[in-house]
BAFI-3210 file (N, C-alpha, C; in Angstrom, 3 decimals, decimal comma, padded with zeros to 6 digits):
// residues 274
n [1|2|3|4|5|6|7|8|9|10|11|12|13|14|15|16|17|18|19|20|21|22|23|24|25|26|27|28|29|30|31|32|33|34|35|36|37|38|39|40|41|42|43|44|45|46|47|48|49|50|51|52|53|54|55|56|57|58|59|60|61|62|63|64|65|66|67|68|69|70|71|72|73|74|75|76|77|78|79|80|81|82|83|84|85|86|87|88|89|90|91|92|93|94|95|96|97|98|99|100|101|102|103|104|105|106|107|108|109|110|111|112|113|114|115|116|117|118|119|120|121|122|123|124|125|126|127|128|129|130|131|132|133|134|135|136|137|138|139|140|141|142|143|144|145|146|147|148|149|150|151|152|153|154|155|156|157|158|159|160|161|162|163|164|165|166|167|168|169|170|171|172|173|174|175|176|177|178|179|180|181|182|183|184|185|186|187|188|189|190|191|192|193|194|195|196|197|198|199|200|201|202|203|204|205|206|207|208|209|210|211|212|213|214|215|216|217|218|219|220|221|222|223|224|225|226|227|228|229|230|231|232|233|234|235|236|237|238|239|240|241|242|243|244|245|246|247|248|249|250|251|252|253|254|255|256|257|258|259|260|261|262|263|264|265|266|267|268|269|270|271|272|273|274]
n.u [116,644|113,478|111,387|108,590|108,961|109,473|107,236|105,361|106,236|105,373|102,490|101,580|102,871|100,889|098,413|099,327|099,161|096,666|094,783|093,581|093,103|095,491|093,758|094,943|095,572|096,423|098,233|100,095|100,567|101,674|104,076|105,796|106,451|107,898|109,989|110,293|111,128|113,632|114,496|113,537|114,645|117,354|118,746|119,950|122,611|124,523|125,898|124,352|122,083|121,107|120,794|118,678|115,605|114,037|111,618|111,056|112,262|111,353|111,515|113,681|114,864|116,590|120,026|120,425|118,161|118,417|120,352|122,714|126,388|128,242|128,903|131,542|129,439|127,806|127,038|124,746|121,995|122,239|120,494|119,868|117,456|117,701|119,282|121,733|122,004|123,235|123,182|123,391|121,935|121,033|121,974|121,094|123,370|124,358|125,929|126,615|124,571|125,864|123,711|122,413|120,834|119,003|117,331|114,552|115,178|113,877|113,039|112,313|111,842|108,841|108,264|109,547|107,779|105,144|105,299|105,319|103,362|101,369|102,182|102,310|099,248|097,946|098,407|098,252|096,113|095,965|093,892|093,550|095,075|095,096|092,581|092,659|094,585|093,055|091,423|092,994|094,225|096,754|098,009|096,152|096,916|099,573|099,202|097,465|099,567|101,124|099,303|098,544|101,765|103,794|105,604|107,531|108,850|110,058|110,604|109,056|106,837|103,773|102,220|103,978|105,898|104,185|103,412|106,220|106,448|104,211|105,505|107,796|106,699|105,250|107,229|108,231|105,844|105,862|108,187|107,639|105,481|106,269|107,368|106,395|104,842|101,972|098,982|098,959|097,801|094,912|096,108|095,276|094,573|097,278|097,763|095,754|097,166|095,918|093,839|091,924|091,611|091,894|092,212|090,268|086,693|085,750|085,251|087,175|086,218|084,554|083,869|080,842|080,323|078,502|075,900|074,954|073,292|074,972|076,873|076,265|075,259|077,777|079,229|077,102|078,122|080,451|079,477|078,316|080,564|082,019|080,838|080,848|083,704|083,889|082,852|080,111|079,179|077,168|076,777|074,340|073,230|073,085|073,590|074,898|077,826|078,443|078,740|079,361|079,736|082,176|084,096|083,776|085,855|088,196|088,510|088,732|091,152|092,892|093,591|094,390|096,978|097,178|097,180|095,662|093,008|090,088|089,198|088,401|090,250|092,759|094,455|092,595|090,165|091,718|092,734|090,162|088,523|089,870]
n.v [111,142|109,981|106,905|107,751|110,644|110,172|109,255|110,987|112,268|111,126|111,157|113,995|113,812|112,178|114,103|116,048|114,832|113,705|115,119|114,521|113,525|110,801|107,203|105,297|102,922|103,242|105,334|103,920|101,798|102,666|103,905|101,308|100,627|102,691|101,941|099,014|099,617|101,594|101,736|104,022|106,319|105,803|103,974|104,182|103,689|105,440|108,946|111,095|109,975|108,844|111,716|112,836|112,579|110,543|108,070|105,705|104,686|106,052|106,434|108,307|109,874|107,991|107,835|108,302|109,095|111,931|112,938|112,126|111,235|108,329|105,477|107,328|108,909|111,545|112,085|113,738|114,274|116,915|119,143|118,608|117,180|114,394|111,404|109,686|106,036|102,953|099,516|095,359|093,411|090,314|087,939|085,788|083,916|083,812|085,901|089,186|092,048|095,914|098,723|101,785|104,293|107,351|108,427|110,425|113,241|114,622|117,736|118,136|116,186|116,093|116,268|114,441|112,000|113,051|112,619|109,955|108,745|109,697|107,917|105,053|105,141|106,757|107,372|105,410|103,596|102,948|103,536|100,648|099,614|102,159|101,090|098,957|099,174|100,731|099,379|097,832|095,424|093,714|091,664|092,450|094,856|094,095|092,456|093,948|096,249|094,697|093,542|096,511|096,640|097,980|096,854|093,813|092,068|088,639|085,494|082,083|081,974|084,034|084,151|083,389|085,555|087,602|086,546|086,925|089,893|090,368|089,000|090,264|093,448|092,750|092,250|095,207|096,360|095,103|095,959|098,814|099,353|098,367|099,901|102,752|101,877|101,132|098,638|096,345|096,217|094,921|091,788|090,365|087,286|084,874|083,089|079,811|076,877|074,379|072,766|074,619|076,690|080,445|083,818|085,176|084,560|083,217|080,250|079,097|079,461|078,349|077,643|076,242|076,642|077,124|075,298|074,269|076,294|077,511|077,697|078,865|081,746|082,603|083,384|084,812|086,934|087,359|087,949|090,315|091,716|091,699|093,361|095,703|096,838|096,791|099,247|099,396|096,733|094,148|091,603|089,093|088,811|085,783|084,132|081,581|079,859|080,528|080,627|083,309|084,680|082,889|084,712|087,085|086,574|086,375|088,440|089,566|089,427|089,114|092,425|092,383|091,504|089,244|085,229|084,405|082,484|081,554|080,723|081,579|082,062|082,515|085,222|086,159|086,765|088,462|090,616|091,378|092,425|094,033]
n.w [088,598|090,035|089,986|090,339|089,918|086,876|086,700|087,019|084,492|082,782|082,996|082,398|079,810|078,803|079,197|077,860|074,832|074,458|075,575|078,535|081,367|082,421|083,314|085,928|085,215|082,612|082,479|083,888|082,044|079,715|081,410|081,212|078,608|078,545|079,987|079,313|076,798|076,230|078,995|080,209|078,639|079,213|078,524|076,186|073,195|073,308|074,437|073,159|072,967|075,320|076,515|074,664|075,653|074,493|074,983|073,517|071,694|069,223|065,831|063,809|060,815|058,198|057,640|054,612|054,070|055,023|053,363|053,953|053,686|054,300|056,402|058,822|060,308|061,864|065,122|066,118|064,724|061,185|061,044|063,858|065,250|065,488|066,861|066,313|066,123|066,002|064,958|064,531|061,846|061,541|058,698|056,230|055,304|057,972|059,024|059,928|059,548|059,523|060,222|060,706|061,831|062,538|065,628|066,887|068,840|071,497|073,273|075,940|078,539|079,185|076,551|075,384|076,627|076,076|072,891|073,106|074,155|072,139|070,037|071,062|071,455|069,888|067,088|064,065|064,036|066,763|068,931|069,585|071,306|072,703|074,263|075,562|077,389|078,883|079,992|081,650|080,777|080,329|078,664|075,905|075,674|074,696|072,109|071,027|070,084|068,719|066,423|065,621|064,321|065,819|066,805|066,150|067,184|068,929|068,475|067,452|066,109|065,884|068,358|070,208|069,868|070,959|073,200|074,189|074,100|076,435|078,719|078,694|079,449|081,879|083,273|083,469|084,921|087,103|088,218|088,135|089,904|092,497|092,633|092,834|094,631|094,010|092,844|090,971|087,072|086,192|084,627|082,791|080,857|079,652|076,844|076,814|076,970|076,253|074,608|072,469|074,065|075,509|075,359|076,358|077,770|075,909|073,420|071,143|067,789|064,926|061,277|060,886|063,863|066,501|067,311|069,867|072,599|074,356|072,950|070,679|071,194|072,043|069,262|068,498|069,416|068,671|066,085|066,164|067,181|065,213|063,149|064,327|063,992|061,460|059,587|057,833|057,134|057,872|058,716|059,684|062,690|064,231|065,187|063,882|062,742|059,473|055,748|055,427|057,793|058,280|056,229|056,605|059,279|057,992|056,829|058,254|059,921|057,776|057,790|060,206|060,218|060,783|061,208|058,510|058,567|059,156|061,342|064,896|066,965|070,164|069,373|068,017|068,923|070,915|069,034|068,192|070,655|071,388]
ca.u [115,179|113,070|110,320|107,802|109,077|109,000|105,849|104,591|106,479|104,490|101,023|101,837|102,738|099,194|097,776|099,717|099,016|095,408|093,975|092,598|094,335|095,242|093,571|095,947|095,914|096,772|099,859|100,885|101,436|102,885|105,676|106,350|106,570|108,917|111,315|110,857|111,623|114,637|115,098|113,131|115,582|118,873|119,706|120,424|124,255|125,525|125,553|123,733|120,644|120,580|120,101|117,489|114,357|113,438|111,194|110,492|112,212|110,337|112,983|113,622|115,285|118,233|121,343|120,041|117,152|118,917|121,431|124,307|126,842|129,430|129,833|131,162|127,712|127,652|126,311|123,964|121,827|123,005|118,992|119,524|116,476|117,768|120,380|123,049|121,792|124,050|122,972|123,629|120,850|121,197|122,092|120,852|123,959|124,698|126,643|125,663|125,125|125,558|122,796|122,786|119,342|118,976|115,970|114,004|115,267|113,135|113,651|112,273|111,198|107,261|107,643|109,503|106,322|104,190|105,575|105,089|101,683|101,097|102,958|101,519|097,905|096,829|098,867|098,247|094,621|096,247|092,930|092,838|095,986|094,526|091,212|092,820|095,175|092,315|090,971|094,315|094,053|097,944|098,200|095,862|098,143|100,857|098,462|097,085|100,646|101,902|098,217|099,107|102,941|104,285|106,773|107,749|109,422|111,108|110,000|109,111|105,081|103,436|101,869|105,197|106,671|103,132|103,909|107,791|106,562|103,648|106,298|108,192|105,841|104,860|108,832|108,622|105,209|106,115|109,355|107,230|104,432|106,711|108,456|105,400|103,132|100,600|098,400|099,612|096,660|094,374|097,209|094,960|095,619|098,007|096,394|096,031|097,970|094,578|092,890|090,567|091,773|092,332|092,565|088,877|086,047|085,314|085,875|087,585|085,019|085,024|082,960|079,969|080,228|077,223|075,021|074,563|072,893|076,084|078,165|075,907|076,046|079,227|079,003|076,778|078,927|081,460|079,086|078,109|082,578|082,593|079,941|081,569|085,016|083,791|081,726|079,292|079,501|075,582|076,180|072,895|073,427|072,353|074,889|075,257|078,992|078,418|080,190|079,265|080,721|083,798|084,540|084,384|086,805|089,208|089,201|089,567|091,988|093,921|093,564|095,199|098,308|096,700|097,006|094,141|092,403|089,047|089,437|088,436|091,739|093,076|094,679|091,377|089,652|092,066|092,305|088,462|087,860|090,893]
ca.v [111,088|108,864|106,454|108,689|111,962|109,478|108,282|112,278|113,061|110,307|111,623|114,846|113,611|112,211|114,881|116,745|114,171|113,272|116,075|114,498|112,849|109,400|106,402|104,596|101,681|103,591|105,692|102,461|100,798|103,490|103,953|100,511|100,551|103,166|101,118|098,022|100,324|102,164|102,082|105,227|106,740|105,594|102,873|104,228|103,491|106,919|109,978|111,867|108,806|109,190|113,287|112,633|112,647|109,391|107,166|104,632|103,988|106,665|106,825|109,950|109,507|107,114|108,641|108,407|110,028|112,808|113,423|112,036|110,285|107,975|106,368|107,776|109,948|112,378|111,845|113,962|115,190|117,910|119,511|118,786|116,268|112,837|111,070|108,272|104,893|102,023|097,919|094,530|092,672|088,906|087,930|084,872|083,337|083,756|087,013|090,450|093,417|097,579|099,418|102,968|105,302|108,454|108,151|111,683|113,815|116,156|119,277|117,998|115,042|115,960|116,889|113,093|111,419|113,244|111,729|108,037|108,727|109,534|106,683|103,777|105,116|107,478|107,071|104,144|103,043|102,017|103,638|099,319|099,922|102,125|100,892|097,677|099,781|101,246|097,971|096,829|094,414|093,899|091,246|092,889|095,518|093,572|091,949|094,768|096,491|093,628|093,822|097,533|096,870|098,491|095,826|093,057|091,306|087,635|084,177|081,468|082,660|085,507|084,178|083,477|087,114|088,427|086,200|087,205|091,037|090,284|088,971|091,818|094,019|092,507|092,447|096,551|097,057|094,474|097,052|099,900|099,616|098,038|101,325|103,586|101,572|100,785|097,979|095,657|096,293|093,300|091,705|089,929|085,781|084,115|081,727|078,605|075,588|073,624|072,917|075,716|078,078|081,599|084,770|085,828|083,606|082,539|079,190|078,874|079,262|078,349|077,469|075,090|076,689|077,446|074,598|074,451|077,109|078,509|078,198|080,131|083,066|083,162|083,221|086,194|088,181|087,547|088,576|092,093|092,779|091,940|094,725|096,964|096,418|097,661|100,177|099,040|095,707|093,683|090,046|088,492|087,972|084,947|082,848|080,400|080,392|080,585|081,275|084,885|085,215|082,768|085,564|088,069|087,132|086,151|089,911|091,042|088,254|090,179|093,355|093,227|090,578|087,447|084,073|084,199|080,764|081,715|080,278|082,586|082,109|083,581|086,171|087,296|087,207|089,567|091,760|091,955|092,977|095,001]
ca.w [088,537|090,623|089,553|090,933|088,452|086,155|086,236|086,830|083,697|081,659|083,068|081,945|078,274|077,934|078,804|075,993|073,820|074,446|076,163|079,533|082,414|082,544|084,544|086,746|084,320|080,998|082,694|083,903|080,859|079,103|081,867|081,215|077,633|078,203|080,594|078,355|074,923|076,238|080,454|079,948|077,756|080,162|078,214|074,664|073,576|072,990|075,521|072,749|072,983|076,820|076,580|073,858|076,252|073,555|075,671|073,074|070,250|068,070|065,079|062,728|059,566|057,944|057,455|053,354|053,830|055,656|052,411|054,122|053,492|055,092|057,548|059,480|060,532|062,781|066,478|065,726|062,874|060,976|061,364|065,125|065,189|065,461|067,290|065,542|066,378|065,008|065,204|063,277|061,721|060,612|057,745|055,576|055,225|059,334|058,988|060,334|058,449|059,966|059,717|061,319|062,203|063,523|066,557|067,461|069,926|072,435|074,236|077,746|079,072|078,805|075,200|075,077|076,260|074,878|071,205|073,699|074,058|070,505|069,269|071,744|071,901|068,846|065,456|063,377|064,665|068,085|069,651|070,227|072,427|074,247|075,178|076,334|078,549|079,933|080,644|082,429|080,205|079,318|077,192|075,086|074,766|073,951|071,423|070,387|069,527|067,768|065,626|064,531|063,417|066,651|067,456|065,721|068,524|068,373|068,445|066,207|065,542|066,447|069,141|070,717|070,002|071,698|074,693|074,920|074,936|077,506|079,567|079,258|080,082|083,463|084,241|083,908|085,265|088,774|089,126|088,510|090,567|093,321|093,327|093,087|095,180|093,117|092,537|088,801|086,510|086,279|083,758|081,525|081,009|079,155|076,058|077,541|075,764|076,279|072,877|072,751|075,251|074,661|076,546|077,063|077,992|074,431|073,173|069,666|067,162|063,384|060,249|061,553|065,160|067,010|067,509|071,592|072,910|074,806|071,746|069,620|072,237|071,202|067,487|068,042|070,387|067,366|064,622|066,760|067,081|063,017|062,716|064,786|063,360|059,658|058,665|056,125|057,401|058,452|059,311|060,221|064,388|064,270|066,437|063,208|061,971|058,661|055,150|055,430|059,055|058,101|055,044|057,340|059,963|057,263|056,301|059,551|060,488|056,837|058,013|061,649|060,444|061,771|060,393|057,930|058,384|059,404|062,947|065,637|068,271|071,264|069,055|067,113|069,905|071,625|068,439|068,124|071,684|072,311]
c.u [114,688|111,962|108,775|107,676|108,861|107,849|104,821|104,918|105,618|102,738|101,195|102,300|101,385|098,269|097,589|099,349|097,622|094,144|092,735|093,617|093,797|094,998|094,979|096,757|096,774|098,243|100,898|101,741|102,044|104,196|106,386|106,935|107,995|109,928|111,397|111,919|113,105|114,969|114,610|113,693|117,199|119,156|120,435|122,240|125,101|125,008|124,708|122,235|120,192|120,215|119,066|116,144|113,190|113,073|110,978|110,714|111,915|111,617|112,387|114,027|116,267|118,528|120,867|119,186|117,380|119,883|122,690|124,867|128,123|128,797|131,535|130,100|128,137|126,704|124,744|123,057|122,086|121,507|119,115|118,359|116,732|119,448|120,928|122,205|122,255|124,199|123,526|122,143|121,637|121,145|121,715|121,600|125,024|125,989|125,906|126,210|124,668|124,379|122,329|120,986|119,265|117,199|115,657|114,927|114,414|113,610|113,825|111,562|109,708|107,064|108,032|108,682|105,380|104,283|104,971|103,740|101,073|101,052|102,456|100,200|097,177|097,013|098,795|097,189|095,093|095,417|092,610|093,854|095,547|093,189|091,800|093,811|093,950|091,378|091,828|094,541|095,864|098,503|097,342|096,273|098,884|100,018|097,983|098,175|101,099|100,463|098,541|100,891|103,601|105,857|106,865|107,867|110,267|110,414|109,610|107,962|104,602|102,744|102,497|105,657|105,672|103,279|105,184|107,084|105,424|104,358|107,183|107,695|105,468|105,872|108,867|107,454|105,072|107,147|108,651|106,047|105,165|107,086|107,472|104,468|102,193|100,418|098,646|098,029|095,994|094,971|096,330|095,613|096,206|097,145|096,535|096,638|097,093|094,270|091,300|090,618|092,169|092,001|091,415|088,252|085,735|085,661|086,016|086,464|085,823|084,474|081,906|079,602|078,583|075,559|074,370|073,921|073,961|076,834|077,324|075,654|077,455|079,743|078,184|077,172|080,309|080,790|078,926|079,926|082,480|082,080|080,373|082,834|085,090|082,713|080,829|078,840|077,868|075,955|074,995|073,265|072,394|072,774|074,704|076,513|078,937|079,567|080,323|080,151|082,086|084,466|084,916|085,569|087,954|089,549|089,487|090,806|093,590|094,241|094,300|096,612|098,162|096,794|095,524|093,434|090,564|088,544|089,432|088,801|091,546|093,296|093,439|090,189|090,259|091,842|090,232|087,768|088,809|090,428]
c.v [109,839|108,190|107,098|109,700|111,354|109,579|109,897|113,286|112,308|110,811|112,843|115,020|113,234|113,284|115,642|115,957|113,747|114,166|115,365|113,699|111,248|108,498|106,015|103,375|102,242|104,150|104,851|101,588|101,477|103,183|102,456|100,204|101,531|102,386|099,862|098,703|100,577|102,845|103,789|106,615|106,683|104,527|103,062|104,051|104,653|107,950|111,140|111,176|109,254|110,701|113,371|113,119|111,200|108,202|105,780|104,643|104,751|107,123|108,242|109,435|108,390|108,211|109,446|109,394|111,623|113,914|112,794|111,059|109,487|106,295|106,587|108,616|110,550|112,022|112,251|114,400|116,346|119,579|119,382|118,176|115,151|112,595|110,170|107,157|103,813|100,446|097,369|093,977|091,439|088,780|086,576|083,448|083,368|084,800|087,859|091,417|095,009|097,697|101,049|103,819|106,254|108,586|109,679|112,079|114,564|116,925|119,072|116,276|115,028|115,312|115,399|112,216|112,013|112,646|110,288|107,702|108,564|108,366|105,330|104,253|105,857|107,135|105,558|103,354|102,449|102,757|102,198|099,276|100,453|101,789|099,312|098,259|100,202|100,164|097,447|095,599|094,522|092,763|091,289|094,054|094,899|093,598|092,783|095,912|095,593|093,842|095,462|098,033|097,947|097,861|094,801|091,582|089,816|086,560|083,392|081,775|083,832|085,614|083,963|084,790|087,689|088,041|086,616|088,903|091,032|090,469|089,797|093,021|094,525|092,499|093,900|096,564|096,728|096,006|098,711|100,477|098,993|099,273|102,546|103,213|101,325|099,202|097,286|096,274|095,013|093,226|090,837|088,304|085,758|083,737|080,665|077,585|074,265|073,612|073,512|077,005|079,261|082,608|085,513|084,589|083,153|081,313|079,526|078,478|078,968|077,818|076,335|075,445|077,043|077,071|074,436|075,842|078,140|078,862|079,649|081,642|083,425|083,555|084,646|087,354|088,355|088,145|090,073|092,399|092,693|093,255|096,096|097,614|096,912|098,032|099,740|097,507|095,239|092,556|089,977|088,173|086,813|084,067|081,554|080,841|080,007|080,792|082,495|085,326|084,848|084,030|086,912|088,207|086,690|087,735|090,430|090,508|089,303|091,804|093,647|092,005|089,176|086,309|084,191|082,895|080,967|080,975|081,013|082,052|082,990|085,072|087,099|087,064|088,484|090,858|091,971|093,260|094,323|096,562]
c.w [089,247|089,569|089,204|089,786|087,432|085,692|085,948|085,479|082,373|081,732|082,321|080,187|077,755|077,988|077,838|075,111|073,149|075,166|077,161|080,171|081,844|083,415|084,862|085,538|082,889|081,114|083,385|082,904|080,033|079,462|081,327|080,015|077,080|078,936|080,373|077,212|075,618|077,870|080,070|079,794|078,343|079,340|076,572|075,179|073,634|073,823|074,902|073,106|074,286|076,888|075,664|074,281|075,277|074,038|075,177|071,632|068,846|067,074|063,828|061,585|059,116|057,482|055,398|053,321|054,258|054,882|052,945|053,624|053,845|055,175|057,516|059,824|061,528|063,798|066,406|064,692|062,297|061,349|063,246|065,868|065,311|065,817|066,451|066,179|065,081|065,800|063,976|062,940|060,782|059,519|056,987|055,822|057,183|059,699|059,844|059,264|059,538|059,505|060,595|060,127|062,746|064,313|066,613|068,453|070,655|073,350|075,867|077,519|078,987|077,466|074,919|075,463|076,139|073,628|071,976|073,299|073,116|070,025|069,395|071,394|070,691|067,491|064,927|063,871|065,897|068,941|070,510|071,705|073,644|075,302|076,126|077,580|079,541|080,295|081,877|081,727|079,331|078,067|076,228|074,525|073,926|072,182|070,272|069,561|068,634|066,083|064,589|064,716|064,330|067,438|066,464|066,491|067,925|069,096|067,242|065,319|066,473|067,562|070,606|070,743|070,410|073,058|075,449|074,931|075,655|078,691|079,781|079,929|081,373|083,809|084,246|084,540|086,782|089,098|089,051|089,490|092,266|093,663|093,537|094,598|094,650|093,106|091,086|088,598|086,671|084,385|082,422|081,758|079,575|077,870|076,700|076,706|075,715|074,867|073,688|073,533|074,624|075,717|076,886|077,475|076,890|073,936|071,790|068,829|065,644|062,722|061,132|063,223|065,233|066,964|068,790|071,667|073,230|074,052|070,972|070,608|071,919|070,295|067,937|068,738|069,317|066,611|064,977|066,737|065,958|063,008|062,951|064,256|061,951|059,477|057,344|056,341|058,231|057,949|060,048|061,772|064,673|065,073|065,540|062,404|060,568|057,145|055,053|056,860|058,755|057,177|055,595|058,854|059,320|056,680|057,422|060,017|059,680|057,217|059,116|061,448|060,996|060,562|059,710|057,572|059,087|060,656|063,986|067,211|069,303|070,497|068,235|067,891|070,651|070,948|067,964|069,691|072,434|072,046]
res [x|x|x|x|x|x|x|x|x|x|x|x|x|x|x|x|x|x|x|x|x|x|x|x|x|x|x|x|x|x|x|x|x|x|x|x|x|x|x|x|x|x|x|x|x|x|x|x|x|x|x|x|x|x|x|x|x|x|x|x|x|x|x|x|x|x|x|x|x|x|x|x|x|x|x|x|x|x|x|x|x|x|x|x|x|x|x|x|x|x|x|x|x|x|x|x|x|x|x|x|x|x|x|x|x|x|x|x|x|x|x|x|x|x|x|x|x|x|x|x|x|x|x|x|x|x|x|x|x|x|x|x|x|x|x|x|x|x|x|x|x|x|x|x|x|x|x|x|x|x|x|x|x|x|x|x|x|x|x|x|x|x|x|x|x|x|x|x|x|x|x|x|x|x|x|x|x|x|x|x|x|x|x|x|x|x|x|x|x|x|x|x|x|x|x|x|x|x|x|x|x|x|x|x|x|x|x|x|x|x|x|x|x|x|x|x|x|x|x|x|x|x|x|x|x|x|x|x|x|x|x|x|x|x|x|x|x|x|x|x|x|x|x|x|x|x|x|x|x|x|x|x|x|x|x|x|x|x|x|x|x|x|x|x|x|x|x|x|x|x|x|x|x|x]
***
């Protein structure tokens, strides 16, 4: 398979998945998500993983939940639904411990992104996923995956494991758009390591903000995303950060996994706007 089939077998899952074609930008970051997740299904360890059609990771049952019992496990499931997958995970005391998963399988390659599509862009409120895809906006993907419990990833804070899969990201979407031809998306910045910086134009807001004129523009381009963000929800747009605004981005801060300090960051900036 080339890049190309590839990339025409990922358009063809959103459509199944979402019923309308995809911009340039959105079947972009998919493909990439699939040749970060799993070399777009070539890299699993077992020759059952690679025939899978399993673009990303999407897992099926444990062996437990399945009735079985061992191991040994069977390659595949006894249902015919889920491949073997067998890692270590760290251990406390600097050990590893087994742990064995059986991932989805699919019939064809559509029907395996089609589940992608699903998975990145519809299930689990990652509607934020995809509007920032369709921005090009990729480290508000990232951002926005990490926000709904799509990744975990690795680093010491979460704004570290959002930067290591950014950077992943842009390492599949350079080799995929090199190989298509295409144009990167407009990639979105970085946070800056400036005090204050952050990945939109917004400066770091927080209790007491919005005394200047320009600040409080800001403060009320925050209080209109609170509003939007929850149903039921009428902060005063007033562009004064208040204790009624701090209260509310401490619930939204709780709500998408964010440090809850009532400090409006790069990261709750990204998840607000993503």
């Amino acid at each position: 398979m080339t890049t190309q089939q590839d990339h025409e077998a990922i358009q063809s899952g959103f459509v199944a998945a979402l019923g309308r074609a995809a911009t340039d930008s959105e079947a972009l970051v998919l493909h990439a998500v699939a040749r970060y997740e799993t070399g777009f299904g070539r890299w699993w360890k077992s020759a059952a993983g690679k025939a899978s059609n399993n673009l990303g990771a999407i897992q099926y049952k444990t062996p437990k939940a399945l009735g079985l019992v061992g191991p040994p496990y069977p390659e595949v499931s006894p249902d015919g639904l889920g491949f073997l997958y067998q890692d270590t995970t760290p251990q406390p005391d600097g050990t590893s411990k087994k742990y064995y998963v059986y991932f989805r399988r699919y019939a064809s390659l559509p029907e395996g992104a089609k589940a992608l599509a699903r998975t990145v862009y519809v299930v689990n409120g990652r509607s934020k996923v995809l509007a920032a895809a369709s921005r090009g906006d990729v480290y508000g993907v990232s951002a926005a995956m990490h926000a709904t419990r799509y990744y975990e990833g690795w680093g010491a804070t979460v704004e570290k494991r959002i930067a290591n899969h950014h950077k992943a990201m842009l390492g599949a979407l350079r080799a995929i758009c090199g190989a298509l031809g295409k144009p990167l998306p407009s990639i979105g910045a970085m946070p800056s390591t400036e005090p204050g910086g952050d990945i939109t134009s917004h400066p770091t807001l927080r209790r007491g903000s919005g005394g200047p004129l320009n600040e409080r523009a800001h403060v009320k381009t925050l209080q209109q995303a609170l509003n939007s963000s929850k149903p039921g929800l009428a902060l005063i747009v007033d562009g004064r950060f208040g204790p009624a605004t701090e209260q509310a981005v401490r619930d939204f801060q709780s709500a998408y996994s964010l440090v809850v300090d009532g400090v409006v960051g790069p990261l709750t900036w990204g998840a607000l706007e993503a």
